[in-house]
C-alpha positions in Angstrom: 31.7 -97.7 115.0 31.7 -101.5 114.3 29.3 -103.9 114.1 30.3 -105.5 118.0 30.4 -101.7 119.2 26.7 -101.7 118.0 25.7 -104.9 119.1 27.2 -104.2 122.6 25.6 -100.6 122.3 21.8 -102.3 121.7 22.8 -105.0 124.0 23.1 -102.4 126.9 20.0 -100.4 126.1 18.0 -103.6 125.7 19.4 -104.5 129.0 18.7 -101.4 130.6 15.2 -101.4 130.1 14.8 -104.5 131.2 16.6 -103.5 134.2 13.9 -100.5 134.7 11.0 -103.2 134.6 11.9 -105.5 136.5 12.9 -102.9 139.3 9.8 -101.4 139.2 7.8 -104.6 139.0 9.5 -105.1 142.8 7.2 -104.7 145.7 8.2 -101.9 148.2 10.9 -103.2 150.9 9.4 -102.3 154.6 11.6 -100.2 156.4 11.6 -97.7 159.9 10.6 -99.2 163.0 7.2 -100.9 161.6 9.9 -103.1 159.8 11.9 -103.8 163.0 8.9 -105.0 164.9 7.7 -107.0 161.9 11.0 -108.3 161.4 10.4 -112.0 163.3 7.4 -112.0 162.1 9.0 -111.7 158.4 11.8 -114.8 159.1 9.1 -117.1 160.1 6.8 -116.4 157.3 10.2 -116.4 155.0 10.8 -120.0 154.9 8.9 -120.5 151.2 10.2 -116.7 150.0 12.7 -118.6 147.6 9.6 -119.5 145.6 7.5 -115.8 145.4 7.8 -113.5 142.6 9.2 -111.1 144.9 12.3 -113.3 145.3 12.4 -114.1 141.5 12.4 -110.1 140.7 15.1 -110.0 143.4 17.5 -112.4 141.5 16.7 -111.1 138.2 17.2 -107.7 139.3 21.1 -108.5 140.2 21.3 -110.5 137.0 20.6 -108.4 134.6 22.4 -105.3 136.5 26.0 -107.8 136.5 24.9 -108.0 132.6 24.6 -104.6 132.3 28.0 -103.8 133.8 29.8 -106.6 131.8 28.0 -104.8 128.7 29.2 -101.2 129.6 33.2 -102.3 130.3 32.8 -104.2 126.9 31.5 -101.2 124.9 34.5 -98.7 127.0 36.6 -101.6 125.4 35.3 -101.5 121.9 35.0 -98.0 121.7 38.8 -96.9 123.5 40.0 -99.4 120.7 38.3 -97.9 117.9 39.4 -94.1 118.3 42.6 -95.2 120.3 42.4 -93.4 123.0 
């Protein structure tokens, strides 16, 4: 393998990890009917939820997973080219 297939290759592991921590970092998502009732409670109380931690988790969570996808085409890419398949 080259030198990009390996720098992808750590990239992606790197990347995955990160991926595992900040997932489980997340706090539990309510759900069944205790998260129905609560539900209009949880819009009012939602105006500020851009701001929380939960929220920030949220948006690095789908970061670093498009990251992680961009980084496993790119290393199919590398590595198809390098044994021609």
């Amino acid at each position: 393998m080259n030198t990009l297939t390996w720098i992808a290759t750590i990239a992606q592991l790197i990347c995955a990890v990160l991926l595992t921590v900040v997932v489980l970092f997340q706090s539990g998502k309510s759900a069944g009917l205790s998260g129905a009732v609560a539900g209009v409670a949880d819009s009012f109380m939602s105006k500020g939820k851009s701001r929380t931690l939960d929220q920030k988790l949220s948006t690095a969570t789908k970061v670093i997973a498009g990251v992680f996808v961009l980084l496993t085409l790119l290393a199919v890419i590398l590595i198809r080219d390098n044994y021609g398949a």
